[in-house]
C-alpha positions as CSV (number, residue, x, y, z in Angstrom):
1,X,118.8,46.9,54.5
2,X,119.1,47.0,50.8
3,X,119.2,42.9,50.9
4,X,116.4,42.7,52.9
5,X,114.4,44.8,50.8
6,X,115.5,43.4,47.9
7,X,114.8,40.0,49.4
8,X,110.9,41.2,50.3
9,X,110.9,42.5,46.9
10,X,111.5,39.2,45.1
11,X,108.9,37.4,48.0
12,X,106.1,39.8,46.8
13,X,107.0,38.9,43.3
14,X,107.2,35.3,43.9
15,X,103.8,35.9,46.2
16,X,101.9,37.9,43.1
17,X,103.0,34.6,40.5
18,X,101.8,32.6,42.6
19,X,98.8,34.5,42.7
20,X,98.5,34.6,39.1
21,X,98.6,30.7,39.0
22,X,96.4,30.2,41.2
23,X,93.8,32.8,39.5
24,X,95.1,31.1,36.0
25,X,94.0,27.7,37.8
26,X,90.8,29.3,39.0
27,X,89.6,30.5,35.7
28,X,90.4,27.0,34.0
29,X,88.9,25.5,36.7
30,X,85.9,27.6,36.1
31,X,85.8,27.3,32.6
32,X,86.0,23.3,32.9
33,X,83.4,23.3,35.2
34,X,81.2,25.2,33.0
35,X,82.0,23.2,29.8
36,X,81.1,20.3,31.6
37,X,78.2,22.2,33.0
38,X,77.3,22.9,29.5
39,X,77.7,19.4,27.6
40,X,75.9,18.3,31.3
41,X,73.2,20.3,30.4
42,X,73.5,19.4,26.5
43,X,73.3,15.7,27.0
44,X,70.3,17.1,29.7
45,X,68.3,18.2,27.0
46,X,69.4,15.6,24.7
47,X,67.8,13.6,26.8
48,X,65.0,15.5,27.0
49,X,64.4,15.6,23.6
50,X,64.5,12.2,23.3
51,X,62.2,11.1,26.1
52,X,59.7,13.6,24.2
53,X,60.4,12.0,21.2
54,X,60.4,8.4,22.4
55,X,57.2,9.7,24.6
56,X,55.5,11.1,21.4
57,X,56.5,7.7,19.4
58,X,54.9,5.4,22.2
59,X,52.1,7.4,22.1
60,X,52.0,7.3,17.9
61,X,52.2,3.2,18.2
62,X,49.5,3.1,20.8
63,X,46.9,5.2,18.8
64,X,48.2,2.6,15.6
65,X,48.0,0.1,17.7
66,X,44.8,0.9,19.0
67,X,43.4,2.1,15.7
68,X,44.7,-1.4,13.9
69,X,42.7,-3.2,16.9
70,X,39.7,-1.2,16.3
71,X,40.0,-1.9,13.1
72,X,40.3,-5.5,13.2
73,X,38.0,-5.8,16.0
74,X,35.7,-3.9,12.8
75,X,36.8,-5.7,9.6
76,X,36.2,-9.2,11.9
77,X,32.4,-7.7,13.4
78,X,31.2,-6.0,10.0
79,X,28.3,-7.0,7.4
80,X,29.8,-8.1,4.7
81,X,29.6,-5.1,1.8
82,X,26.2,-4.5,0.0
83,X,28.2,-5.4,-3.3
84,X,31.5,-7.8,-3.2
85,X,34.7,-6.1,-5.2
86,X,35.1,-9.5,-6.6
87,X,33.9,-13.0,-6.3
88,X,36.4,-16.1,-7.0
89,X,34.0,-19.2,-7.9
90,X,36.1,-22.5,-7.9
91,X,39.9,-22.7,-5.9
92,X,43.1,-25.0,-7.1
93,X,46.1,-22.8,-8.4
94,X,43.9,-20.2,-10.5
95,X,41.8,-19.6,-8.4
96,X,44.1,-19.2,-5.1
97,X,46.7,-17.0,-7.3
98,X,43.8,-14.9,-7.8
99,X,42.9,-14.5,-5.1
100,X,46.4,-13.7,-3.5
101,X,46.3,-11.1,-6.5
102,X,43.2,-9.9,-5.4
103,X,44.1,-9.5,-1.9
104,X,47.5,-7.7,-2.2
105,X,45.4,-5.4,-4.3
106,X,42.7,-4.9,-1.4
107,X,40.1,-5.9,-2.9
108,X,39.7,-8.1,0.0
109,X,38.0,-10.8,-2.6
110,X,35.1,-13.7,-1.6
111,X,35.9,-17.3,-2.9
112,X,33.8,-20.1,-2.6
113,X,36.1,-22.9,-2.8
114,X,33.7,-25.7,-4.2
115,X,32.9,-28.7,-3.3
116,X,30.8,-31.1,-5.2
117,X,31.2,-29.8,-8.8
118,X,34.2,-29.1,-8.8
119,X,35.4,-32.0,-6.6
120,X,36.8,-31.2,-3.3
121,X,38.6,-27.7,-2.1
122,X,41.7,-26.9,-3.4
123,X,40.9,-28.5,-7.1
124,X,42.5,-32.1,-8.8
125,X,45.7,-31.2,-7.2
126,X,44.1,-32.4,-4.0
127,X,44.4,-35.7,-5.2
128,X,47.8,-35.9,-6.6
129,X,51.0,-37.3,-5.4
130,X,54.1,-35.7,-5.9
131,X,54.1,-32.3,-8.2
132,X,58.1,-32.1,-9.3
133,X,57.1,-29.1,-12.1
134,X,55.9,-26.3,-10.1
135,X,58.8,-23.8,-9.9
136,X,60.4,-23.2,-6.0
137,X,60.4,-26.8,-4.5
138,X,63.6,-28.7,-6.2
139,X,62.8,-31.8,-4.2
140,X,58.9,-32.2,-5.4
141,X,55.9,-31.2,-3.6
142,X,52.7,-33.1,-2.8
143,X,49.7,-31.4,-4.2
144,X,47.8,-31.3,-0.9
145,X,51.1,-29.5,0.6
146,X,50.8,-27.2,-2.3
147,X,47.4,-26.2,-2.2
148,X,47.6,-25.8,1.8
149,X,50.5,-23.5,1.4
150,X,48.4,-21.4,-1.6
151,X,45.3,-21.2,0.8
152,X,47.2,-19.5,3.9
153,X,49.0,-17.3,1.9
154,X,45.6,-16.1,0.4
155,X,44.0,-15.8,3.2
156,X,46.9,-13.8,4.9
157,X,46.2,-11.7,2.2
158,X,42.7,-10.9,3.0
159,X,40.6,-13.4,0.9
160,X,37.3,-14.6,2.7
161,X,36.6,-18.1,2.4
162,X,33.6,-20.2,2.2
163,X,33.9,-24.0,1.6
164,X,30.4,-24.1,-0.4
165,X,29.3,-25.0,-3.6
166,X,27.7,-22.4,-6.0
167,X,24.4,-23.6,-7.0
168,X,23.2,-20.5,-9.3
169,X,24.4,-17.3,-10.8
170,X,23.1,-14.7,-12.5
171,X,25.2,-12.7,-15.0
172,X,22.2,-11.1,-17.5
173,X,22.2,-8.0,-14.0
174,X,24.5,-5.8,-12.7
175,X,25.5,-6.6,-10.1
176,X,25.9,-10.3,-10.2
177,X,24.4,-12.3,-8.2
178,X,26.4,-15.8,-7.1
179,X,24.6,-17.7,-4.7
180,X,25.5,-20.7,-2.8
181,X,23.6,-23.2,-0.5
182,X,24.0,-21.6,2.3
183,X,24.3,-17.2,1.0
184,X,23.3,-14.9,-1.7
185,X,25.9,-12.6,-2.8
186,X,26.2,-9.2,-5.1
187,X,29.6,-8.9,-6.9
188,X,30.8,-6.2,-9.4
189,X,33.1,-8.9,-10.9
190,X,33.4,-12.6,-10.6
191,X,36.5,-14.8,-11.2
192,X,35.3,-18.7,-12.6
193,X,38.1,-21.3,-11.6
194,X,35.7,-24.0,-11.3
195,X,38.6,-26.1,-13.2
196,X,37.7,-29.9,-14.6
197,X,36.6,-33.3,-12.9
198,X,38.3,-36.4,-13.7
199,X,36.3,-38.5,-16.2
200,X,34.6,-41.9,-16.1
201,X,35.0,-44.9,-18.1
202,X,31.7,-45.8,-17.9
203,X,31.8,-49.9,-18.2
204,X,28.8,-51.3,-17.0
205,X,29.5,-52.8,-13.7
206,X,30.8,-49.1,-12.7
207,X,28.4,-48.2,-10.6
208,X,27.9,-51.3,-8.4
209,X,31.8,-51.6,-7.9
210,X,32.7,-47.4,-7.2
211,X,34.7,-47.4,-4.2
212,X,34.4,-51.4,-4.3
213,X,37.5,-51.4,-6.1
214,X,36.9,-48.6,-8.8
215,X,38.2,-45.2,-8.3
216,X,39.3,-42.1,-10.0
217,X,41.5,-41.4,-7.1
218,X,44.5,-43.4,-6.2
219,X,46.1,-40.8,-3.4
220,X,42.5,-40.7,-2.1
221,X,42.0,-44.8,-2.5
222,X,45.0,-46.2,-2.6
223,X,46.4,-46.5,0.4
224,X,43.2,-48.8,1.8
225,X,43.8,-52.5,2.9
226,X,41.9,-53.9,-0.1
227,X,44.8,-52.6,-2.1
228,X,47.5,-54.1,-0.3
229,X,49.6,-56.3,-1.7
230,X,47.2,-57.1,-4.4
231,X,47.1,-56.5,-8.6
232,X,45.5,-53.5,-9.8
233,X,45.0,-51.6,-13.1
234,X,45.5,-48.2,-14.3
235,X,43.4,-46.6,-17.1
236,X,45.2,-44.2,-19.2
237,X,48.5,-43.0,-20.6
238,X,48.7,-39.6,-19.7
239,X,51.0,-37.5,-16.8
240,X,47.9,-38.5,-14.3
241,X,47.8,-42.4,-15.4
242,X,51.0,-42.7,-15.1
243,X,51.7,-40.9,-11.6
244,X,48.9,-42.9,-10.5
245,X,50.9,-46.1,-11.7
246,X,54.0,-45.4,-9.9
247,X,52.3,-43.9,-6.7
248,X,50.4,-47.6,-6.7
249,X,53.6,-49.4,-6.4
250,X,53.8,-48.1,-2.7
251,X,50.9,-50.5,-1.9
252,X,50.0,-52.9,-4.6
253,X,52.4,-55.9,-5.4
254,X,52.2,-55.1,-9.1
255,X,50.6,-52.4,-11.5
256,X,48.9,-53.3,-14.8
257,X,48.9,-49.9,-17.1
258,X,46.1,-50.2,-19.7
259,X,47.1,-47.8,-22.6
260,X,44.4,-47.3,-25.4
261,X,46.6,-46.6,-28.0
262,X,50.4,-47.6,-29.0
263,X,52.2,-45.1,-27.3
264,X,51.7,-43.1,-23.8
265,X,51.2,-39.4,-23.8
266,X,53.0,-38.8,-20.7
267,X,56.1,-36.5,-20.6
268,X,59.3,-38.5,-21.1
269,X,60.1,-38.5,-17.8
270,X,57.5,-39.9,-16.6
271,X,57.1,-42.8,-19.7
272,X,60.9,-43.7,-18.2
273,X,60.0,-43.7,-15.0
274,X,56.9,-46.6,-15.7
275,X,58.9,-48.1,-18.4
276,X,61.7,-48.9,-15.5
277,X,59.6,-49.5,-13.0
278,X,59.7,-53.2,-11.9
279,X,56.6,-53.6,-10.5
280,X,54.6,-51.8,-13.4
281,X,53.3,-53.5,-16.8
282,X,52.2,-51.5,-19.6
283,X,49.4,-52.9,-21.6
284,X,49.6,-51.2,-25.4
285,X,46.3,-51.3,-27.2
286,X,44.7,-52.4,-24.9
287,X,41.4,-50.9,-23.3
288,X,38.7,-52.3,-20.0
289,X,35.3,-52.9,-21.4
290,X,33.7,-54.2,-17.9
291,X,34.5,-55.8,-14.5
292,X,33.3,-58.3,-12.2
293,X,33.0,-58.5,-8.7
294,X,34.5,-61.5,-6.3
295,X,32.8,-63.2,-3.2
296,X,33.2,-60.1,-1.2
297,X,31.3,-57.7,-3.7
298,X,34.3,-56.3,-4.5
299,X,36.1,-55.7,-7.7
300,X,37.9,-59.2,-8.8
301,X,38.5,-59.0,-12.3
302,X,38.3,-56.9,-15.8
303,X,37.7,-57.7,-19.3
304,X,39.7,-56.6,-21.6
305,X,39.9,-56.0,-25.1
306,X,42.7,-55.9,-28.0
307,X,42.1,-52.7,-29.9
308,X,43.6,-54.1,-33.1
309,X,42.2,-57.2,-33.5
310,X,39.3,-57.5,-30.6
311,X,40.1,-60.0,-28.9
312,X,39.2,-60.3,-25.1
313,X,40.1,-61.1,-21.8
314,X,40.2,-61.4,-18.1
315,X,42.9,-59.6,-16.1
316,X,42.6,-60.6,-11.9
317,X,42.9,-57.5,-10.1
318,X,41.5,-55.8,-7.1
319,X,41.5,-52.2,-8.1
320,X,41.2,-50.4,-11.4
321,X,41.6,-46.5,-11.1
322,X,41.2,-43.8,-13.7
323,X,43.5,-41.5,-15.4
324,X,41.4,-40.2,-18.8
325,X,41.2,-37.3,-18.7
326,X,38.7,-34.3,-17.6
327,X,35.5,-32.5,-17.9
328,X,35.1,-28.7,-18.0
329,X,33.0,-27.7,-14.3
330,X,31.2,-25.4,-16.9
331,X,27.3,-26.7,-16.3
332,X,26.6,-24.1,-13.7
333,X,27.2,-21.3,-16.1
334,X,24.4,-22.9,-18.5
335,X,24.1,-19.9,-21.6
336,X,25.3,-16.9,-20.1
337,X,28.5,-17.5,-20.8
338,X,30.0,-18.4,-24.3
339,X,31.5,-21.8,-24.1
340,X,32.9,-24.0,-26.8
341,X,32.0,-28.0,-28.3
342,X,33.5,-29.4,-25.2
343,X,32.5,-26.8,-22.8
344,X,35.2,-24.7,-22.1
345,X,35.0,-21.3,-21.6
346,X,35.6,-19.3,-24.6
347,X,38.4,-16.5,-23.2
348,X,39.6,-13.3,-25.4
349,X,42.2,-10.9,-24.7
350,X,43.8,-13.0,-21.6
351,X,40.9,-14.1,-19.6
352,X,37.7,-11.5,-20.7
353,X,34.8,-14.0,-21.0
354,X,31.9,-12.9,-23.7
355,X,30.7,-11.4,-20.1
356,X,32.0,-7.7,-19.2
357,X,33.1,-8.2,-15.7
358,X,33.1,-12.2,-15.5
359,X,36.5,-13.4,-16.2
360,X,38.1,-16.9,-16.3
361,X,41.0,-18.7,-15.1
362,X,42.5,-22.2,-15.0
363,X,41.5,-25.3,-16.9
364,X,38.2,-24.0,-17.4
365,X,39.3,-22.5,-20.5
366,X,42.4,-24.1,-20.7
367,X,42.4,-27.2,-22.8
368,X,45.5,-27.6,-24.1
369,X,48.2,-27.3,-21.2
370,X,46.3,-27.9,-18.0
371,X,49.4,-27.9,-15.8
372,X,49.6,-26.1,-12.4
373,X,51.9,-23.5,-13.3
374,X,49.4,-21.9,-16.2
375,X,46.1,-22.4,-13.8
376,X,48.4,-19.9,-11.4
377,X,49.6,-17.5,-14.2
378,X,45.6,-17.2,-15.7
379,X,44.8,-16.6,-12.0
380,X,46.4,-14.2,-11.7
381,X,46.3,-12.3,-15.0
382,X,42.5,-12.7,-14.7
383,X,42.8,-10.8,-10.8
384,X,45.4,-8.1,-12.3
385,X,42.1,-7.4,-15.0
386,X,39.4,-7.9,-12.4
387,X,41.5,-4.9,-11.0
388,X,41.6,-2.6,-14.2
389,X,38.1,-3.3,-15.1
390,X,36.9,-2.0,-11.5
391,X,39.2,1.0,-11.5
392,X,38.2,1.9,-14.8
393,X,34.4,1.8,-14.3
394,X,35.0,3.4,-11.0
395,X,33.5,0.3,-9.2
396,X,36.7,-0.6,-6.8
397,X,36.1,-0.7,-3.2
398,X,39.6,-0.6,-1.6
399,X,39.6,-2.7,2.1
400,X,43.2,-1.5,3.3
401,X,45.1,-4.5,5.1
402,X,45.0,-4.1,9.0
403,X,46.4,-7.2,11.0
404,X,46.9,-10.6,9.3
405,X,43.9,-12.9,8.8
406,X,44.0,-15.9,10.2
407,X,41.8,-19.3,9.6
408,X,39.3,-19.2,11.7
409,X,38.6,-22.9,10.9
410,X,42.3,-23.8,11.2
411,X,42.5,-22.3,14.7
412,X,39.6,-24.4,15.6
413,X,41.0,-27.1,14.2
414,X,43.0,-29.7,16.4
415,X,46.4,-30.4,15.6
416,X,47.3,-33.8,15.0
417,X,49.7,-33.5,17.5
418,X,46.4,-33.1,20.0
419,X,44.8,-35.4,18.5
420,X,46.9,-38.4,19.2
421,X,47.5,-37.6,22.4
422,X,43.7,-38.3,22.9
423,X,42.6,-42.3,23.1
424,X,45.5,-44.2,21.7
425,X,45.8,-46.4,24.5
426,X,44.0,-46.6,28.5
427,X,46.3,-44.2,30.5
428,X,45.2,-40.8,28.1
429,X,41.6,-42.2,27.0
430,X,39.1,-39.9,28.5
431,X,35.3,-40.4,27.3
432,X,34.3,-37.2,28.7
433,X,36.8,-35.6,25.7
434,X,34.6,-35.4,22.6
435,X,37.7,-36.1,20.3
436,X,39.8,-39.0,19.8
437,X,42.3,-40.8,18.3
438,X,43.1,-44.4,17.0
439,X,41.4,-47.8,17.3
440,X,41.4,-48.4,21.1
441,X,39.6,-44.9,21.5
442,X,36.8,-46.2,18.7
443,X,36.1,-49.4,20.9
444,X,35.8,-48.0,23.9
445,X,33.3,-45.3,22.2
446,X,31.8,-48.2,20.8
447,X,31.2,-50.1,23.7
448,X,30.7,-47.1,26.3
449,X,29.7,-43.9,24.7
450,X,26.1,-42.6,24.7
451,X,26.4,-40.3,22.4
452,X,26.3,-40.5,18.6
453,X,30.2,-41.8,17.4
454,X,31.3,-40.3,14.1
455,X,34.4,-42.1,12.9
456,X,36.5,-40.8,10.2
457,X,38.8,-43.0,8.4
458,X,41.8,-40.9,6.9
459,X,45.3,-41.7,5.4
460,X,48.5,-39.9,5.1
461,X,48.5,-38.7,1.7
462,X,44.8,-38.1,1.6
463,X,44.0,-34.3,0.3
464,X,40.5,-34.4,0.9
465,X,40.6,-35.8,3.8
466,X,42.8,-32.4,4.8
467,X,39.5,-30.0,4.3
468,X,37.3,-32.9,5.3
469,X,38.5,-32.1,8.9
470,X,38.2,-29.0,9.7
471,X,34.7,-28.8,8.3
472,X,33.8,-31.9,11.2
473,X,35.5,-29.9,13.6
474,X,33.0,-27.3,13.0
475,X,29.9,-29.9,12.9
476,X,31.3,-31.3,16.0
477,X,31.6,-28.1,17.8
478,X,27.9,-27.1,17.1
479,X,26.7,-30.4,19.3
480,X,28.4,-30.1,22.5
481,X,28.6,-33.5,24.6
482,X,26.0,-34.8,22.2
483,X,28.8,-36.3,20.0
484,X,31.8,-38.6,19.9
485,X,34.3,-38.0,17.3
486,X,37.4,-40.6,16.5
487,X,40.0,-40.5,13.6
488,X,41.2,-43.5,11.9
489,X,44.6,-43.2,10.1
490,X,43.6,-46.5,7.5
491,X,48.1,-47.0,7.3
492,X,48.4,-47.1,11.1
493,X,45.4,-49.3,11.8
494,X,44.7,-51.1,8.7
495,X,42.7,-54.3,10.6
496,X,39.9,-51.7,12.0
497,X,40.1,-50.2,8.2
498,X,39.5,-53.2,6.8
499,X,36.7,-54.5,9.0
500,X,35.0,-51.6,8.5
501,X,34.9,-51.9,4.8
502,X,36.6,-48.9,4.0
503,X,37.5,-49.0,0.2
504,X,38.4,-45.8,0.2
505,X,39.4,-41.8,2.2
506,X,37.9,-40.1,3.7
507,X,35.0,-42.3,4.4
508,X,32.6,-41.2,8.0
509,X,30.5,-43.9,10.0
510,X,27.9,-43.1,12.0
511,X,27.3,-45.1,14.9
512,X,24.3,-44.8,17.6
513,X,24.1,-47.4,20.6
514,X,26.4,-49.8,18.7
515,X,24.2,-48.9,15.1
516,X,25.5,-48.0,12.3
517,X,23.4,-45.2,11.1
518,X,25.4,-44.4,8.1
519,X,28.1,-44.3,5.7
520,X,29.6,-41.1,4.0
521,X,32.3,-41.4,1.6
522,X,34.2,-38.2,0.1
523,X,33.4,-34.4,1.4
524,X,29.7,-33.8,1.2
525,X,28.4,-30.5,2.7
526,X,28.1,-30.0,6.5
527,X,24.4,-29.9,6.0
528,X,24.7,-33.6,5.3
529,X,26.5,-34.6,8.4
530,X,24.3,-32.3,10.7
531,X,21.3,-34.1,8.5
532,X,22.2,-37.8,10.2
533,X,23.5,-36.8,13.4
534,X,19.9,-34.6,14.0
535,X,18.3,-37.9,12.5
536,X,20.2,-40.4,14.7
537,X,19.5,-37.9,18.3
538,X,15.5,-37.9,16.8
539,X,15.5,-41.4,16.8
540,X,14.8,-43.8,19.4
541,X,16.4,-46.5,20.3
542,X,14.4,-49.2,18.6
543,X,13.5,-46.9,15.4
544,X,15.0,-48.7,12.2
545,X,16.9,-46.1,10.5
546,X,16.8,-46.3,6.7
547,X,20.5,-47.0,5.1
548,X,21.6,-44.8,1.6
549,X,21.0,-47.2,-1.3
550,X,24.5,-47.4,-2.0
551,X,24.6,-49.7,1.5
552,X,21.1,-51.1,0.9
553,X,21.5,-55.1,2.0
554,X,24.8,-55.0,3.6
555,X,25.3,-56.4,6.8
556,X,25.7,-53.4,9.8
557,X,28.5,-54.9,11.2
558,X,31.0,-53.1,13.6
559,X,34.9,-52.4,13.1
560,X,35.5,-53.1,16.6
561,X,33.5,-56.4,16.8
562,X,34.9,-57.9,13.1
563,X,38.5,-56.9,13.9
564,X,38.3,-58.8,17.3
């Protein structure tokens, strides 16, 4: 008995540990299940919190976004303001720094790039070759590529363009008035960075032989068939004369540098560049008193004359280009503006004019260093002041930035990509497509189209040609099926060039049923081009249309019947 209940004894014992375990068990059970209940319901709300978060954050970038469409959609429908913060007159390095300046200050500034005046958009750097000086670009840069690159980045910065001349402006009210040939604008300030044109020689037979062999331009000019292979002259012994020399060896077969005095003023590197040069010949004290013209009625020969002793003679080339120098774009600013002998801007402290609100900038003022790299500085210390002076007569309108600006006329402007794809041989010609590409494309028109056929001879390294482009893009868009348009590169088809007697880029042709209406060398205004094509859709067939005296007596012959 006392075994047995000793025996039960220890079984209840053994009965109430296990009990305990399993309660011990239990309660950890319990207590794992609610911690993980817990950081369950933890991450749960976590979660939560960060859907409501994320929720509230979506919501935040869809009222920005919304709000920064809106706005866009705004800034892209508004008037333009009653009174402009600022207005940039004139382009090239100043006045493209400025107006980055201007921009990244929000003064969302206007600039009228120029045209005429001040020669084509973008300034003289338009029509250089390579630019090794400008700070950033180790292997050189062309100055078209340059320019292009300042433009976008000013317009991405807010800066509204218009590729117009300024014809008048009026500084003696506040506010100024600037006015172009196509709008009137009111500006608090105004930026001039109307810069310098390259000068003429002015030897008698220059006016009958320009762009027969004469130019100021050899990027522009040289690269046409008249050139090739052929003796030309350069005038000058500057950094631009001498460029112009060495870019010349790429076409002609030699390079006669005509120096006035005994030594060239070029930077050293440059004088050892011509001075190594093979295919160059400097010409010391030596200057071009006139030229003559050869069977063609172009340029054939120069005279030339010793500037020690005067003695003269002929030099045989085809091409004689300038590199003398500049004048100040300073006309259009008449007295209102204090200018000096030469007529430069007079600038004080930095780039204050004798005006109160007008300030300068680039080699307007600048006669001394006239590089790139000081036309950027003054443009932008004169947009830095243009910002103190509004701010301190309580004039500045701030435009916050929204979304990036983008060139309208670049985005309407076809790539070249699109454009070669268009004409350049019978499987992708389509006459029903109003652009086109290369040679076969211009016969075809030629022969088949009845509409009116602008051709536009270009070449590679042609800056002009660059904002000539998008400009016809626009012209052409404003006629519909009215109007053929067809590119000529002058380097890849240098026979159609040549028959056409282009002597120079960009040069246009007008054609309408196989006659030629006219010819327009450089940029002119669109006004011009809309002037012919309205005049050649007027006309009727059997109307004579009157050619510009500069063509008066020439044969109207066709490229694509003379290259044949």
């Amino acid at each position: 008995t006392t075994t047995t209940t000793a025996g039960l004894r220890r079984a209840v014992e053994r009965a109430r540990a296990i009990s305990m375990r399993t309660h011990a068990r239990a309660v950890a059970a319990v207590k794992v299940t609610t911690t993980t209940t817990t950081r369950a319901s933890h991450a749960r709300a976590n979660r939560c919190r960060r859907s409501t978060i994320d929720a509230r954050a979506r919501r935040a970038r869809t009222t920005t976004t919304t709000t920064t469409t809106r706005a866009s959609a705004q800034d892209a429908t508004e008037d333009a303001p009653d009174v402009e913060n600022c207005v940039i007159i004139g382009s090239g390095p100043a006045g493209y720094t400025a107006a980055i300046y201007a921009g990244r200050a929000n003064l969302r500034p206007l600039m009228f790039e120029g045209f005429q005046a001040g020669g084509v958009p973008g300034g003289q750097l338009m029509t250089t070759t390579e630019v090794e000086n400008f700070p950033g670009f180790p292997e050189g840069v062309t100055g078209p590529d340059l320019m292009d690159k300042m433009r976008k980045q000013a317009e991405r910065w807010g800066a509204v363009m218009h590729t117009e001349d300024v014809v008048t402006v009026d500084f003696t009210s506040r506010p100024f008035t600037v006015s172009s040939s196509d709008r009137t604008v009111k500006a608090n300030s105004v930026i001039v960075a109307t810069g310098a044109t390259a000068k003429r020689l002015g030897i008698p037979a220059e006016a009958t032989l320009w762009s027969r062999g004469i130019s100021a331009c050899a990027i522009c000019d040289g690269a046409s068939p008249i050139f090739k292979g052929e003796e030309v002259a350069v005038v000058g012994g500057g950094d631009t004369a001498t460029e112009e020399a060495v870019y010349l060896t790429k076409y002609a077969k030699h390079v006669h540098l005509l120096v006035r005095g005994s030594t060239m003023r070029a930077s050293k590197a440059m004088q050892d560049r011509v001075l190594q040069h093979k295919a160059i010949t400097v010409h010391y004290n030596t200057e071009c008193v006139d030229g003559s013209p050869n069977s063609k009625g172009n340029l054939g020969a120069l005279k030339l004359r010793d500037t020690n002793n005067g003695d003269e003679r002929q030099l045989k080339v085809k091409g004689l280009f300038y590199g003398i120098g500049h004048t100040p774009n300073s006309k259009i600013f008449g007295n209102q503006i204090e200018l000096d002998e030469a007529g430069y801007v007079v600038v004080r402290e930095g780039t204050r004019t004798s005006i109160e609100g007008v300030f300068s900038a680039g080699d307007l003022h600048d006669q001394e260093f006239r590089q790139a790299i000081t036309a950027a500085g003054s443009g932008c210390m004169a947009a830095i002041s243009v910002e103190r002076y509004l701010t301190e007569k309580n004039l500045l309108v701030e435009h916050h930035q929204t979304k990036q600006r983008k060139s309208v006329e670049r985005e309407e402007s076809v790539s070249e990509e699109e454009r070669a794809i268009q004409g350049e041989d019978e499987d992708s010609f389509d006459i029903n497509v109003t652009k086109h590409y290369g040679q076969y494309a211009l016969r075809k028109l030629y022969h088949e189209s009845d509409r009116v056929v602008m051709v536009m001879y270009s070449a590679p390294t042609c800056g002009p040609c660059r904002r000539l482009k998008p400009m016809l893009d626009k012209v052409i868009a404003e006629y519909g099926d009215k109007v053929h348009y067809v590119e000529i590169d002058i380097a890849a088809d240098p026979e159609i060039a040549e028959a056409a007697g282009v002597t120079g880029t960009p040069m246009t042709q007008i054609f309408y049923q196989k006659e030629r209406i006219e010819v327009l060398s450089g940029v002119k205004m669109k006004s011009e081009y809309r002037r012919v094509i309205d005049g050649a859709l007027g006309a009727s067939a059997t109307k004579e249309v009157t050619m510009p005296a500069a063509q008066a007596g020439e044969k109207k012959e066709s490229p694509v019947e003379t290259s044949r």
